[in-house]
C-alpha positions as CSV (number, residue, x, y, z in Angstrom):
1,X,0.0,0.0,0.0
2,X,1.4,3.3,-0.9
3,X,0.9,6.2,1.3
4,X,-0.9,9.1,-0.2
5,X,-0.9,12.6,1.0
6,X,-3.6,14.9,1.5
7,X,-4.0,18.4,1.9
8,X,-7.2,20.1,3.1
9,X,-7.8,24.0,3.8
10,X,-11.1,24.5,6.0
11,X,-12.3,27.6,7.7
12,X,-13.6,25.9,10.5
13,X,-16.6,27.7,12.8
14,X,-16.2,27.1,16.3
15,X,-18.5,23.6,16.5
16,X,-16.6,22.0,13.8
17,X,-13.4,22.9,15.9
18,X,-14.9,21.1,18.6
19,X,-15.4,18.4,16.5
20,X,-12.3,18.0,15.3
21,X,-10.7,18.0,18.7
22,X,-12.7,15.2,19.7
23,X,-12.0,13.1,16.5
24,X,-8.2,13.6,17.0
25,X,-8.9,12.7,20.8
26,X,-10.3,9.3,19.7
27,X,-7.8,8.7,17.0
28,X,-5.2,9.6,19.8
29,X,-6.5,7.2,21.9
30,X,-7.1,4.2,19.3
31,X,-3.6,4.2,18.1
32,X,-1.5,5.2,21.3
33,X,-3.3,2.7,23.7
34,X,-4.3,5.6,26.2
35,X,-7.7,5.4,27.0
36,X,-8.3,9.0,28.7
37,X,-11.5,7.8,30.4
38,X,-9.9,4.4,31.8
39,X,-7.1,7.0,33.3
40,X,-9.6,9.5,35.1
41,X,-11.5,6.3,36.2
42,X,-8.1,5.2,37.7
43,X,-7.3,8.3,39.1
44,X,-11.0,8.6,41.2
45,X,-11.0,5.0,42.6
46,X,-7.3,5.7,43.7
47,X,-8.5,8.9,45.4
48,X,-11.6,7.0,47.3
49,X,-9.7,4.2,48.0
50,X,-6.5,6.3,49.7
51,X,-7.9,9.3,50.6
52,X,-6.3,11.4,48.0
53,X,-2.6,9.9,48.9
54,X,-0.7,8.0,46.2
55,X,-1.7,4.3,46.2
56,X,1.2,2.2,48.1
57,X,4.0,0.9,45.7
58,X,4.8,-2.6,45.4
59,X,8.1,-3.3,46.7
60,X,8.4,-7.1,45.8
61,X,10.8,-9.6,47.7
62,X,13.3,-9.0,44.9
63,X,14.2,-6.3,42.6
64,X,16.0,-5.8,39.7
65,X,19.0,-3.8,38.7
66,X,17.0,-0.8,37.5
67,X,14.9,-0.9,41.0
68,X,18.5,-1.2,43.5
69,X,19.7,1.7,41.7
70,X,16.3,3.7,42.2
71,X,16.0,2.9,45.5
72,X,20.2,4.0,46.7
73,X,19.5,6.5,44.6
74,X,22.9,5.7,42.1
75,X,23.2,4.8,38.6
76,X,23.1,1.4,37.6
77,X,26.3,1.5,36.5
78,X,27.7,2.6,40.2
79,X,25.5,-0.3,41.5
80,X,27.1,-2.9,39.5
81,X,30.2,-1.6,40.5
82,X,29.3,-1.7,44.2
83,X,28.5,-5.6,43.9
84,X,31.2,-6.8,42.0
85,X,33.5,-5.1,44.1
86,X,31.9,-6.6,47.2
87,X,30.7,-2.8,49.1
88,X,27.0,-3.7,49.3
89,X,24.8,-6.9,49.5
90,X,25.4,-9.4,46.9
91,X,22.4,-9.9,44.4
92,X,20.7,-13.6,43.8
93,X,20.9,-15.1,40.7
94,X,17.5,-16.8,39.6
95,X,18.6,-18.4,36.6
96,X,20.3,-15.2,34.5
97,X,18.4,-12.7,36.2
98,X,19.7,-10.7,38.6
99,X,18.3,-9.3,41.7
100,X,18.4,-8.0,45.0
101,X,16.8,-8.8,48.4
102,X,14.3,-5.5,48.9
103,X,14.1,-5.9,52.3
104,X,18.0,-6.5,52.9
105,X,19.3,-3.5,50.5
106,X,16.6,-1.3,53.0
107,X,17.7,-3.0,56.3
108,X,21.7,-2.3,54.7
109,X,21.0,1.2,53.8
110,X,19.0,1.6,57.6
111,X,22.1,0.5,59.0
112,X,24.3,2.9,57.5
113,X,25.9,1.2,54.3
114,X,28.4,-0.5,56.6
115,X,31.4,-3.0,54.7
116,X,30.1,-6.2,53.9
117,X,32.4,-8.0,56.4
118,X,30.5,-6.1,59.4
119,X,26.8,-6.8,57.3
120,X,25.1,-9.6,59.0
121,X,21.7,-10.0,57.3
122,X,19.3,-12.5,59.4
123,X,18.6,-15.8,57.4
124,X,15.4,-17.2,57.8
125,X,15.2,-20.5,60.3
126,X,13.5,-23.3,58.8
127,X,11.8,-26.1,61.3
């Protein structure tokens, strides 16, 4: 199919401009997958539901790379750094993803960063 160009001049009164805007809504919405209605739906359950406060975040047991770096607020780059050099907790490896304890980088960070040989992070004790 071979893409044709078309070039329209209107003088458009004020009710056509208002439908124009609303076309170029809906053809907005069809093809960027933003539903602007679903959004403001979102937005009011939200606010009933938490009283005008952000809805809680999911932290997740693990987290990757792009999450340890958002939460010590450091590039990625510094982060990788940090674990292969051994200065912060040492990330699990779930097959070849990589990831982080959520709970231990918080407890580390609450603790004050210390060296890994001073880090003692509580394992679990099973019965």
């Amino acid at each position: 199919m071979k893409p044709i160009q078309l070039q329209i001049t209107i003088t458009p009164d004020d009710d056509t401009v208002n439908t124009l805007v609303e076309l170029l809504r809906r053809v907005r919405s069809a093809t960027s997958g933003i539903d602007e209605q679903r959004d403001a739906r979102i937005r009011a359950a939200q606010h009933a539901h938490f009283g005008g406060q952000m809805p809680p975040e999911d932290k997740g047991l693990l987290i990757d790379m792009k999450a340890a770096a958002k939460l010590l607020d450091l590039s990625e780059r510094t982060v990788w750094g940090m674990a292969n050099s051994g200065r912060m907790p040492k990330p699990i490896k779930i097959g070849r993803a990589v990831r982080w304890s959520h709970e231990e980088l918080r407890a580390w960070v609450n603790a004050g960063c210390p060296p890994l040989d001073e880090w003692k992070w509580p394992l679990l004790e099973v019965n």
